[in-house]
C-alpha angles and dihedrals in degrees: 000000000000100000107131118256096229128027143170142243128234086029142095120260128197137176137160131222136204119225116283133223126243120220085277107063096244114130120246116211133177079257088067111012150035124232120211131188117200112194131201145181130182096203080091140348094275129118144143139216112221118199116195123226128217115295116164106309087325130043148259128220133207127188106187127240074246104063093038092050092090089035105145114229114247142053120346132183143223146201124179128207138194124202114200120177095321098325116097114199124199094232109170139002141176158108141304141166135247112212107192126262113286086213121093149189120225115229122225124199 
């Protein structure tokens, strides 16, 4: 899976994937298929579900500068799923980190 490793909060993130292949072998596409990332921390109850969109036979995911914005730093967890005609496969999971944010407010006293 082509999340990146190590991402940021307060900021976009973007990543593409290929098609993916069910336990059978059979390719599943954006022409057949949706692809799904849930992510999960357990710094603190807080996740997201990300859907791709079309990008060329595979998909392209966005997460906004806006849903990232309350992302908790630490580890944080995925699962992927494909839907394919009414079955749903598990077909990737794993980790990756949340740096804070590199913006900052300044404090006054």
């Amino acid at each position: 899976m082509n999340i990146p490793k190590k991402v940021y909060a307060n900021t976009t993130i973007k990543w593409r994937e290929g098609p993916v292949t069910d336990p059978f072998g059979e390719s599943i596409t954006n022409a057949n298929g949706t692809l799904k990332y849930y992510l999960r921390t357990n710094v603190r109850p807080q996740g997201l579900s990300v859907t791709g969109t079309s990008y060329n036979n595979g998909w392209e995911f966005t997460i906004t500068k806006n849903q990232s914005k309350t992302f908790a730093a630490g580890d944080w967890y995925y699962f992927v799923d494909a839907t394919f005609e009414t079955s749903t496969f598990i077909v990737g999971e794993g980790r990756f980190e949340v740096v804070n944010s590199p913006s900052f407010s300044e404090i006054r006293c």
